[in-house]
N, C-alpha and C positions, 0 to 999 in steps of 0.2 A: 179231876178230869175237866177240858175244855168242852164247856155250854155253847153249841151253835144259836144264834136266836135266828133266823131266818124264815120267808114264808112257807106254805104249804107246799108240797111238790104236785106240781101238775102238768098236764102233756104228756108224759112218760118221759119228762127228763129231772135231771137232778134237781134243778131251782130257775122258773123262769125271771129271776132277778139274775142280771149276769153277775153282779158282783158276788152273791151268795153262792151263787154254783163255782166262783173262782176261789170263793173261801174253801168249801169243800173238798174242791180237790186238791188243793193244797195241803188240808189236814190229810186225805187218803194216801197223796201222792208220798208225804213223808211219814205214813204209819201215825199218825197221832190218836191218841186215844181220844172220842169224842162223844158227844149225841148230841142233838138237834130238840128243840122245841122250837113249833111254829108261831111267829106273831106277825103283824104290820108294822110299818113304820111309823103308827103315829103311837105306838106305843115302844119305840126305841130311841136309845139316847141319838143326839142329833137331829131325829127324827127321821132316822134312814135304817136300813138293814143292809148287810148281815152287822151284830154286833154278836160279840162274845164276854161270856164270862167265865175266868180260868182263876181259883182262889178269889180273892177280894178285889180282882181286878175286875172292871168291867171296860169294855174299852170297843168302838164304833169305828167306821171304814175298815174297807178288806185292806188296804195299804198298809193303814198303822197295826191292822190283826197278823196278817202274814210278816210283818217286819217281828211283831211278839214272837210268833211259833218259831222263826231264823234263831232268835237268842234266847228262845227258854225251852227246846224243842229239838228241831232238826231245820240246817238252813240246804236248801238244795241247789242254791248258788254259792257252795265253799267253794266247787271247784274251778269255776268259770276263770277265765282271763281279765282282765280290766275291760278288752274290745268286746269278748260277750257280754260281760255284765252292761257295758253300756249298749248293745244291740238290744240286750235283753230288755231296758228301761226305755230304749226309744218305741219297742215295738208294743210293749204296756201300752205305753203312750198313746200311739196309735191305736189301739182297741178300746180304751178304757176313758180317752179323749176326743174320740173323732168318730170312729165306728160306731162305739155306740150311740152317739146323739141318732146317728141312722135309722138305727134300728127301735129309738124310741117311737122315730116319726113314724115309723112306719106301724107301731102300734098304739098309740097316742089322738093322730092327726089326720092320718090317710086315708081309710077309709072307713064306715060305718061299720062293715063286716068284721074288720080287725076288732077294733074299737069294741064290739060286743064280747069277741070270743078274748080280748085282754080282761078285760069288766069283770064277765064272771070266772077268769080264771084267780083273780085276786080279789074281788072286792062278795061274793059268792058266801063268804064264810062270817060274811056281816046280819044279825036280825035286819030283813025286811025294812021297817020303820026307818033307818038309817044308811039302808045300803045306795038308792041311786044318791043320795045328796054326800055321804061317803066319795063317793063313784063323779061324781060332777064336780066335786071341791079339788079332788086332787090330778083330774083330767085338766081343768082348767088351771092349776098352780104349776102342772107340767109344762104342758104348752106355754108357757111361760117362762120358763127354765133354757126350752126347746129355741124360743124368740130369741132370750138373752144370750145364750149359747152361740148364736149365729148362725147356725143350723136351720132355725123356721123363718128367715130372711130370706129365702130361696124355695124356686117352688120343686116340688114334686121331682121330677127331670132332673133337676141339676143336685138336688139331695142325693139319689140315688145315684147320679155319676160320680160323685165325691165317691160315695161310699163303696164303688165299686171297682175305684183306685185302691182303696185298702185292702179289698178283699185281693186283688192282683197278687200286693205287695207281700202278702201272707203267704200265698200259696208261693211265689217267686223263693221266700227267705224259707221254706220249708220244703221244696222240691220232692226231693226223693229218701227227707232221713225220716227215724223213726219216731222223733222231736224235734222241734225247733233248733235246739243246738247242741244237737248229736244223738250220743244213744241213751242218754239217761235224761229223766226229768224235769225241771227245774220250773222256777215261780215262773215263768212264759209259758210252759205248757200248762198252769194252773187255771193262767186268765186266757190263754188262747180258745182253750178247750169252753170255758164257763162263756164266753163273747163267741163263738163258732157254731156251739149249738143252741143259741138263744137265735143263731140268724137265720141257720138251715137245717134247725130241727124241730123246729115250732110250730104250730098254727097258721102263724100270720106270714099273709103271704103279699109277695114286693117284687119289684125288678129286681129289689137288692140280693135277697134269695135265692131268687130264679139264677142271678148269674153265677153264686156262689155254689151254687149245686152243680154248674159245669165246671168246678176245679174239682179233678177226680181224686188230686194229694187231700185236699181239704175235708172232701167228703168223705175219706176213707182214715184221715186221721180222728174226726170225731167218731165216727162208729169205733176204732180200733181203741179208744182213750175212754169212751164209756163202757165196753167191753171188758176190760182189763180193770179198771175200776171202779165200776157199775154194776157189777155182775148179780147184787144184789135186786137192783132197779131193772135187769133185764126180767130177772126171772119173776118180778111183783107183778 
């Protein structure tokens, strides 16, 4: 059986790390047998999470995990076209390279308020003695990331109008279906859904939020896609 390693759930949603909430649906979306144990990333390979262990393998990033699950598992892009499968990759892209830097800033850099209610949603499960300097080593290692990224070269304003071109573009390429591309699942709706409600179902709150709350496709695909398979996390 595949080992999720991923953090604690908090908020009431599935994982406030987007990639580990993208790993999970991915395991739900194709039936995969699984469980979950919580840890940090400085106690995972790479030193990031989600990572997984399935047999002897152990193996880190949700890209190289959901490429595992495709060929040892269930791939839920067999049936794509070559034009979706490259729609499908640009639009990852776009959430998992650009979006999200957004959404770091906006709980990482922005403001104080965020910034606490990020704090103790991950760093909370640390002994005392180690938790702000826990909490200030890797706030600061981000913002760093955030700089290099190209992302914290811009202020406040123009982060959020970036990011609020992507969110358009989402809502545009998802209009009126029941997924991303079409009527059945696939690895886009794994990461849309784990990057959609890390932005407008969270805590932390942003211009970037606020506008993605008025795409009424967006806001009713993530309730519809944690409802269906979430149903466990609705009723906890």
């Amino acid at each position: 059986m595949v080992i999720l390693y991923q953090l604690e759930r908090t908020w009431g949603i599935p994982n406030l790390s987007h990639f580990c909430c993208k790993t999970e649906t991915y395991l739900r979306m194709a039936d995969i047998k699984y469980t979950v144990k919580a840890t940090l990333p400085l106690f995972a390979p790479k030193g990031k999470v989600p990572y997984i262990e399935d047999g002897d393998l152990k193996l880190a990033d949700s890209r190289f995990i959901v490429r595992h699950l495709k060929a040892q598992y269930k791939d839920l892009d067999e049936d794509l076209t070559s034009a979706e499968s490259a729609l499908s990759l640009a639009m990852q892209r776009l959430l998992e390279e650009h979006l999200f830097w957004a959404t770091m800033y906006s709980r990482w850099q922005y403001t104080d308020a965020n910034w606490q209610v990020n704090k103790k949603a991950i760093f909370s499960v640390l002994p005392p003695v180690i938790r702000d300097v826990a909490a200030i080593y890797y706030r600061r290692r981000i913002q760093r990331q955030i700089l290099g990224h190209g992302t914290g070269r811009h202020n406040a304003e123009e982060i959020f109008e970036l990011g609020m071109q992507d969110i358009d573009a989402l809502s545009a390429c998802l209009g009126n279906k029941k997924y991303f591309l079409g009527d059945k699942p696939t690895s886009l709706d794994a990461s849309a859904f784990g990057f959609l409600i890390n932005t407008l179902g969270c805590p932390i709150e942003s211009p970037l939020k606020e506008h993605g709350l008025t795409k009424e496709n967006l806001k009713n695909y993530v309730e519809r896609i944690k409802l269906q398979y979430y149903s466990d996390l609705q009723a906890a």
